[in-house]
Structure formats: C-alpha cells, structure tokens
C-alpha positions as CSV (number, residue, x, y, z in Angstrom):
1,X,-18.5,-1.2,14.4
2,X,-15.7,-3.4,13.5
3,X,-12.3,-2.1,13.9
4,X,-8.4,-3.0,13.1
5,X,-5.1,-2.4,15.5
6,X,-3.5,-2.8,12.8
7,X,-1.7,0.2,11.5
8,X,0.6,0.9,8.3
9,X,3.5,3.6,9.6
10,X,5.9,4.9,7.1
11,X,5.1,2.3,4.4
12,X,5.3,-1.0,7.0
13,X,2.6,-2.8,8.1
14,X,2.2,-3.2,11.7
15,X,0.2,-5.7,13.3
16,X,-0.8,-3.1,16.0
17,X,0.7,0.5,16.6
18,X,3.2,-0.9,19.9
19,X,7.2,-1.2,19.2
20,X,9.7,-1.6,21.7
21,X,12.0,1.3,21.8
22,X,15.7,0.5,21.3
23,X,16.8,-0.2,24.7
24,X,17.7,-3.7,27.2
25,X,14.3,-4.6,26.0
26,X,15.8,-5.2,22.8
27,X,19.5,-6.6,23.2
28,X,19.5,-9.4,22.7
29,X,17.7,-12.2,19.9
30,X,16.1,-14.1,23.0
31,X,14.3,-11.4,24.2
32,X,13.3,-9.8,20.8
33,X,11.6,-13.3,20.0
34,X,10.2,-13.5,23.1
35,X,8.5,-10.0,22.6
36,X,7.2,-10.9,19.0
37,X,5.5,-14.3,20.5
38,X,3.7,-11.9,23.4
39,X,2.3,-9.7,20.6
40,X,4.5,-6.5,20.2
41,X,4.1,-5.2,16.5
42,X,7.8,-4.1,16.6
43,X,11.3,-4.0,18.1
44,X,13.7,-1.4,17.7
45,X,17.0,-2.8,17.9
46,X,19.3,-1.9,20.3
47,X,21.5,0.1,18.6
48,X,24.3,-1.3,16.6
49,X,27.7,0.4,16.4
50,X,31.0,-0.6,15.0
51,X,32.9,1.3,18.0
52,X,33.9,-1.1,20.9
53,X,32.0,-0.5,23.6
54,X,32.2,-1.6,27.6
55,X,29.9,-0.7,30.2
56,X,30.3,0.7,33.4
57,X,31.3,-1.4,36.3
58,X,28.2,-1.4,38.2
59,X,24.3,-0.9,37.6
60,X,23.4,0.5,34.4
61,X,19.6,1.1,35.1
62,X,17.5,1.8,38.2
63,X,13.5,2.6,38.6
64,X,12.4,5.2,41.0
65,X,9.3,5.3,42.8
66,X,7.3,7.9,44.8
67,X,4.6,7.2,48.0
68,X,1.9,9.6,49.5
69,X,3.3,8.8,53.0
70,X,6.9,9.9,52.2
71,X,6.7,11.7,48.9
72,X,10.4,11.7,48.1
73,X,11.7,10.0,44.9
74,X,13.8,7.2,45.1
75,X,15.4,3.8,43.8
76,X,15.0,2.3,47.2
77,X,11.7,-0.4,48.1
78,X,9.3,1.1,50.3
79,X,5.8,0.0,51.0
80,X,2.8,1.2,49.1
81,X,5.2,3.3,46.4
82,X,4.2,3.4,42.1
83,X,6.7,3.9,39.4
84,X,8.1,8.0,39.1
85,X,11.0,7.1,36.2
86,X,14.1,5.4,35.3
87,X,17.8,6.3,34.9
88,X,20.4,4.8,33.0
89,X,23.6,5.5,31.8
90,X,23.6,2.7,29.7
91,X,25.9,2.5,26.1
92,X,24.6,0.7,22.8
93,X,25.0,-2.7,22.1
94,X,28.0,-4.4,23.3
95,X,27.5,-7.2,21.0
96,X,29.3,-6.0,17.4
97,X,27.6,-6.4,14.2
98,X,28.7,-9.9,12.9
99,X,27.2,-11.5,15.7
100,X,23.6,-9.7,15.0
101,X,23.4,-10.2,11.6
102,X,22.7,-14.2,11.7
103,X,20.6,-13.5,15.0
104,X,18.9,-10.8,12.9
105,X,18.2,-12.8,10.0
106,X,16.9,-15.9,12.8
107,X,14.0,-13.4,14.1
108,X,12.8,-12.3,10.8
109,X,12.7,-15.4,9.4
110,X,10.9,-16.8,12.5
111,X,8.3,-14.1,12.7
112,X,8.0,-12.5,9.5
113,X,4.4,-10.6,9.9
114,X,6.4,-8.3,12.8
115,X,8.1,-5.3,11.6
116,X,12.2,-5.2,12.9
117,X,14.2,-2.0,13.1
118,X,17.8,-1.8,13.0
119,X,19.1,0.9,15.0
120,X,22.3,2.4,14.3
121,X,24.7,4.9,15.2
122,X,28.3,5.9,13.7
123,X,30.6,8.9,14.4
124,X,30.3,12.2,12.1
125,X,34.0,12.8,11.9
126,X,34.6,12.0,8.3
127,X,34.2,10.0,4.9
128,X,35.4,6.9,7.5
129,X,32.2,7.0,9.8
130,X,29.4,8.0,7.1
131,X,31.0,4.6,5.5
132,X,30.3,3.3,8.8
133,X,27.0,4.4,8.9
134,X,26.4,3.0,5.1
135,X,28.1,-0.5,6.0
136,X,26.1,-0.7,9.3
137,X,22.5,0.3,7.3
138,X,23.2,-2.0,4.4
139,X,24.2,-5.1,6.7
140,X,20.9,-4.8,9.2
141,X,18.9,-4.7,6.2
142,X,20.4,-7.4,4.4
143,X,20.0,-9.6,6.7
144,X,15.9,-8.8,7.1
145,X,15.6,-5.7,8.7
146,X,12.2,-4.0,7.4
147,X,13.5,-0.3,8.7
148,X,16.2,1.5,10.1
149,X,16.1,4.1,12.9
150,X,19.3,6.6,13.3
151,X,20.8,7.4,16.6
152,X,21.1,10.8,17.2
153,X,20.1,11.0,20.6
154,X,22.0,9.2,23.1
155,X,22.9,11.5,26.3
156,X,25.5,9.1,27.2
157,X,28.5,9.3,24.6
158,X,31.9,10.9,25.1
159,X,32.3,11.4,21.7
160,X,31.8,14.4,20.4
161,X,30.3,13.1,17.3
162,X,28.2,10.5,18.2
163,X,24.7,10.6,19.6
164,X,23.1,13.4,20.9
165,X,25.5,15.7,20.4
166,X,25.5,15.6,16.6
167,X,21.4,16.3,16.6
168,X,21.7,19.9,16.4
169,X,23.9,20.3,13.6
170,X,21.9,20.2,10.5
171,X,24.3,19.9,8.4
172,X,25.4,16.7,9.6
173,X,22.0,15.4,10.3
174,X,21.5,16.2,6.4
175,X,25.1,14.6,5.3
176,X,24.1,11.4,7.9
177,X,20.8,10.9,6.2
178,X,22.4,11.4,2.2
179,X,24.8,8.5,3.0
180,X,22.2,5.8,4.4
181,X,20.1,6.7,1.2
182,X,22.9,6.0,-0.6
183,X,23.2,2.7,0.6
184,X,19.6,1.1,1.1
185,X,16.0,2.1,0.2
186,X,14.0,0.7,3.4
187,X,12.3,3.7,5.4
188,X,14.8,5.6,7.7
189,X,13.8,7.1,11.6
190,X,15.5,9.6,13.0
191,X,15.9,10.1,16.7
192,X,16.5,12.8,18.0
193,X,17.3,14.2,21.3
194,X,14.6,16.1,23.5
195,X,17.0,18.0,25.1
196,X,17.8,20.4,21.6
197,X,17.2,23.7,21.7
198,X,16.5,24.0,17.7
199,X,14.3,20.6,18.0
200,X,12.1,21.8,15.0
201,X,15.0,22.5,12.7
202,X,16.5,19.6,13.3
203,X,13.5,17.5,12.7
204,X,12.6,19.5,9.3
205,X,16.0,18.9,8.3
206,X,15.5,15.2,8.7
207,X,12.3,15.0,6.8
208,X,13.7,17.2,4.2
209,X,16.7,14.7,3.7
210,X,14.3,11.7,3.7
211,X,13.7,10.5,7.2
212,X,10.4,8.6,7.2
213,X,10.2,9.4,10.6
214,X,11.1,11.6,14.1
215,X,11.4,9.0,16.4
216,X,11.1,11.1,19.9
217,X,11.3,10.7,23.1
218,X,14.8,9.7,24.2
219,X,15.6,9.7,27.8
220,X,16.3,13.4,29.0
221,X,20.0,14.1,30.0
222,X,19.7,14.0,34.0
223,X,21.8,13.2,36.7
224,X,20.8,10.4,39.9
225,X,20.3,11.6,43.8
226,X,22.4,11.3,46.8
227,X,21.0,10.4,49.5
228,X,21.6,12.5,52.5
229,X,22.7,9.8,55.2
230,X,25.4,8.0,52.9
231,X,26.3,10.7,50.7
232,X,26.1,8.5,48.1
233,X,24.3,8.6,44.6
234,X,21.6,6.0,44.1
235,X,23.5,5.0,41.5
236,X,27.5,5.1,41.0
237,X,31.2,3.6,40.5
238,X,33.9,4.1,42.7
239,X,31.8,7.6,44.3
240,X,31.2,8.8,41.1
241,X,28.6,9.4,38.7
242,X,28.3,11.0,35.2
243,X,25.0,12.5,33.3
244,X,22.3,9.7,32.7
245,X,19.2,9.4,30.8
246,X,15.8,9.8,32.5
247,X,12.8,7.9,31.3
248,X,9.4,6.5,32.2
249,X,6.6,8.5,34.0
250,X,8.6,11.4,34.8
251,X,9.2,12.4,31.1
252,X,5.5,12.4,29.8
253,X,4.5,15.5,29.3
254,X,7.2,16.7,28.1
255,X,7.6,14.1,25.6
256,X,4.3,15.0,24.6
257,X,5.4,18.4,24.4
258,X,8.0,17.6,21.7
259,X,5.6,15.5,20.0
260,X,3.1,17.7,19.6
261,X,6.0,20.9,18.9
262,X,7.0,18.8,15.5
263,X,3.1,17.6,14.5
264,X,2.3,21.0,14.5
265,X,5.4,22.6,12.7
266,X,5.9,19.6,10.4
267,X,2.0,18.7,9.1
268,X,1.4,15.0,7.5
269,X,5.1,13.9,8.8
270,X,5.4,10.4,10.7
271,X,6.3,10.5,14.4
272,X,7.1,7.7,16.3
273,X,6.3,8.9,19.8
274,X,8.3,7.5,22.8
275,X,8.6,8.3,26.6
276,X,6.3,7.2,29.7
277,X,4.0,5.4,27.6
278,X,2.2,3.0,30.6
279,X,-0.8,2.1,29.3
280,X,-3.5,3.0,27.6
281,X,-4.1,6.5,28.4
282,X,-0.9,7.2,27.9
283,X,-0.6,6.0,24.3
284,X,-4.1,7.4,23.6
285,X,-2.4,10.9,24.4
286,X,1.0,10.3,22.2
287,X,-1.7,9.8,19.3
288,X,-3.5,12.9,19.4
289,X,-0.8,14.7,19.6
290,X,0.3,13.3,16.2
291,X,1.9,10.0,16.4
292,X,1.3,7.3,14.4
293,X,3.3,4.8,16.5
294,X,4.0,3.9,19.9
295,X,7.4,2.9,21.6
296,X,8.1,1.2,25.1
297,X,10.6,1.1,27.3
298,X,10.3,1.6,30.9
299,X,6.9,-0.1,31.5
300,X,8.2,-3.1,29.2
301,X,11.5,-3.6,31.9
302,X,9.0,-2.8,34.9
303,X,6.5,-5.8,34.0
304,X,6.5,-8.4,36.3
305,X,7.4,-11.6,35.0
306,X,8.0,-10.6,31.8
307,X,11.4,-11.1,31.4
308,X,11.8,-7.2,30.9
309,X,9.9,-7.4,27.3
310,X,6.3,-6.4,28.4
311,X,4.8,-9.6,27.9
312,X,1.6,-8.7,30.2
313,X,1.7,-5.4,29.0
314,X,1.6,-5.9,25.0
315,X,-1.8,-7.7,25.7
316,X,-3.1,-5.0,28.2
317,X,-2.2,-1.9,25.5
318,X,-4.2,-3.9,22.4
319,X,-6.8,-4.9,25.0
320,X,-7.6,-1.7,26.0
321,X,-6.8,0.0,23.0
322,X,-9.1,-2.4,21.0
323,X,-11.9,-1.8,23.8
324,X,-11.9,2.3,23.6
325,X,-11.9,1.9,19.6
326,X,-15.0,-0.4,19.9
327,X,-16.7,2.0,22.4
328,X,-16.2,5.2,20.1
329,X,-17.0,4.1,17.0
330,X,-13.4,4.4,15.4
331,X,-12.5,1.6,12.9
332,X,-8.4,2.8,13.2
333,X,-6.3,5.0,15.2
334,X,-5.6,7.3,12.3
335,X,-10.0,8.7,13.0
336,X,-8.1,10.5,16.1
337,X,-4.7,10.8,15.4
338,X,-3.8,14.8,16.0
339,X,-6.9,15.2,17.1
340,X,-5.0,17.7,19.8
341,X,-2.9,19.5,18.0
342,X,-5.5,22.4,16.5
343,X,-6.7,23.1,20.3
344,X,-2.6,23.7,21.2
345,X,-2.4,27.1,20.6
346,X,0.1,30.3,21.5
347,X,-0.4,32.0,24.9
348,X,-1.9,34.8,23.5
349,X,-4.8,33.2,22.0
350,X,-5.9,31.4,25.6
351,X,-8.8,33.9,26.7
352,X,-7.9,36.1,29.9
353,X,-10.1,37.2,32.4
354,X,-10.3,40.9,31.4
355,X,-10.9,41.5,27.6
356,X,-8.4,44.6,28.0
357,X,-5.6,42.9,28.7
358,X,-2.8,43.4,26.1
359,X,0.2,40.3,27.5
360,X,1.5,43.0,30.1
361,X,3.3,46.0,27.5
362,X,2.4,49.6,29.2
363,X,0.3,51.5,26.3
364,X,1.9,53.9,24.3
365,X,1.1,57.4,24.8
C-alpha cells in the first residue's frame, strides 16, 4: 500500500512530519540551509527578541551519558557510555532582528517547499512589549516566514515577564496571543513550559485565543552536578551555576506525559510534540499520544558529522518512519495519530487484584 510522509499541520504543508525545535540547531542561516538540503520538513527559528542579549562566559550546552559498568550520569567521556540528556542554560538569539530578516528571506526563497517558523519572544510588561511582540511577528513573516511559534517557555530568563514565567498567567497568555493576531494571519504555536502546574489551562487558553498549536516539550528547569572530587559543577562560571534546561533522553516520558495530558483535555487541537525524540520509536510514541508533528533538538546536536543539524538523522527518521508505514498498511501518520490516548485512563479505572477494593477509604458504618 502506497504511503505519503508528507503531513499538512495547522494549515502548512510539510514535506514529512520532522522540524527542528528552536534551539543552536537553528541559529544561524547556514545551518538552517544546511538542514533543509538534508531533508528536515521544518526549522523553528531560534527565537528572535528585541532585548539585547549576551551569553554566559563559558559552555552553554553539555550531553550527559550513562554506562552499565559505572552507572553514574555525567558530561565526562567514558568508554562504552550512550546519551542520558543535555543541559543548557543557553539565551535566545544573540543576533537582533535586522540581521535575520534578509537571512530569513535568503532561506525561503532558496527552499520554498520547507515550512520556516519564526520564533519569538517579548516581555509582558506593557502596551511597549505586546508592540514588540506585533513588530517582531509582522517582520518574520514579512520576510517569508510560513508560521510563528511564541516563547513562553524558556527556564532561563531573569525577567519576570519573559519566558516561562509568563506561561501560567492566562491572562497574559490570552492578551500575548490578541496582539500577534492583530498584526499577521499566518498560524501561531504556543510553547509552553512543562514545568506549569495549570499546564491544561494554559494550553486551552491558547487555543481559545487562536493558537494553532501547543508546541511542548521545552527543556525542564534543572540544575548540573558536582562532581565529588573537584567540587565543581559539570558545568559553570567563576564556581557558579544558575537553573538550566534539561533535554534529550532523560525528558521522554514525561514529555509524553504532557503531550498526551493536553490530547486528551483538548480533543482535535494541534500539538507539536518535542523532547527526546531519537529515532523512530520515539517519534512513533509522540504520535499516538496526539501529535501531529515532531521537533528535534538534542539528537540533531548529537549527530556525528552533521554539523549539529541531524543530517544522518533526518534520513534515518523518514527511513524508518516510511518502512513501519509500509509494513502496517497506513498510507499517513494521521491512521494512528492518538491512537494512545483512549487506553490512558484514571487510576481508578486500572483493574486491581481484588474486585473489593475501594482506592483505600475505610467503609462507612
């Protein structure tokens, strides 16, 4: 049976369901090109402020791996170890907006069957940033991006209005989505943080404004280790160290967890699903939980010889993809997307050993 990888999410038409999440994947118009020609269906941007912004004065991301023989977690080579995560406490883009927009433009017009994403992110502390937020959305389109995706979940800002501290606060969420209609009529994502407590209201506020799309995973707020002979962190300036974002491997399941929490409250909405998406198996799993698209980040950096864009990997995800479609009969990915989500159920609806058992509450008398 004849099938198709390609996938239309949110109105766009993507070549196959894999984007590459907003992240050093994505910062620059020399890699983003470079990831179109190896066969990504997407980029996310990464994200575009109009805030200065200067990193810190030492690594920004590491990878840690784990082993069977010494089954401790860390950034340092060993023999024989696999991939566990990644931390960062990397910012958005240092490059401002007037230098995207021509390099923006360059990459649409070059590949123009790909599907680009600006993301962007502004403060909430006034009429000043949601012009911000309408100036940033109206340039990245204008200059041939086919979507935009809204920051509201990066662990790593100090300001209190920026990022993932905004993303429980519906109101903003709501007043943030009202402007950047305002100003353009492409489809809008909106990321959220994993780390919210109200996760589902925040999402259903989103839709209910006009989000497109839940774009979820971030990285979950973390911190590095210390190694106990140098008292050190893995990673740090000057001895110190301030909350990072953990990705890859380590955040799967819970990603999925989130994922699946918003197909299930919010039926028929668009997710974008992000976070330790490997391979196939992973992305398989992202899918029946609900999603309808599939971003990369860690296993992109990781490839070898890549250049950090996943060039090895974009063609191992369609292959096997393609090859599991072909074996089970399904002409697109939308024949099992949420195929999961009916069989996640509440605890007290998983059978128990002994049919008498009422969840542990004493009878009454």
């Amino acid at each position: 049976m004849p099938y198709e990888l390609a996938t239309n999410f949110t109105g766009l038409q993507f070549v196959n369901p894999f984007v590459l999440a907003s992240a050093p994947p994505t910062e620059s118009k020399a890699k983003i090109l470079r990831a179109f020609e190896a066969g990504w269906g997407g980029v996310v941007t990464k994200t575009i402020g109009m805030h200065p912004v200067e990193n810190v004065a030492g690594p920004k991301t590491i990878y840690q791996r784990a082993s069977d023989t010494k089954p401790y977690v860390s950034r340092y080579k060993r023999p024989d170890t696999v991939s566990h995560s990644s931390w960062n406490w990397e910012l958005i883009s240092d490059q401002p907006l007037d230098l995207w927009l021509p390099d923006l433009e360059e990459i649409k017009t070059t590949y123009p069957d790909r599907m680009l994403i600006g993301s962007i992110m502004a403060g909430a502390g006034g009429e000043e940033e949601m012009e911000h937020w309408r100036k940033l959305a109206r340039s990245v389109v204008a200059a041939g991006c086919d979507a935009i995706e809204l920051n509201m979940s990066c662990p790593h800002m100090d300001r209190k209005d920026m990022g993932a501290h905004i993303a429980n606060d519906e109101t903003i969420i709501r007043q943030v989505l009202r402007a950047v209609k305002e100003a353009v009529s492409v489809p809008i994502w909106v990321k959220l943080t994993p780390s919210s407590s109200s996760l589902i209201d925040g999402a259903r506020a989103a839709y209910d404004a006009g989000a497109a799309s839940i774009s979820l995973c971030n990285t979950f707020p973390s911190l590095p280790l210390m190694d106990p002979e140098t008292l050190k962190f893995e990673v740090e300036v000057d001895g110190f160290v301030t909350s990072g974002g953990l990705g890859g491997l380590a955040i799967l399941h819970q990603a999925l967890q989130r994922v699946s929490d918003i197909a299930r409250a919010c039926p028929d909405k668009a997710i974008s699903g992000i976070g330790g998406i490997r391979g196939f198996r992973e992305a398989f799993n992202f899918i029946v939980h609900g999603a309808g698209n599939l971003q990369v980040c860690t296993a992109a950096m990781e490839d070898k010889g890549s250049g950090g864009v996943g060039t090895n990997l974009i063609k191992e995800l369609t292959g096997d993809l393609g090859d599991y479609m072909e074996r089970k009969g399904y002409a697109s990915i939308e024949e099992f997307r949420g195929i999961a989500c009916e069989r996640v159920v509440e605890h007290s609806r998983i059978r128990r050993k002994s049919e008498a058992y009422n969840g542990g509450y004493e009878q009454s008398a």
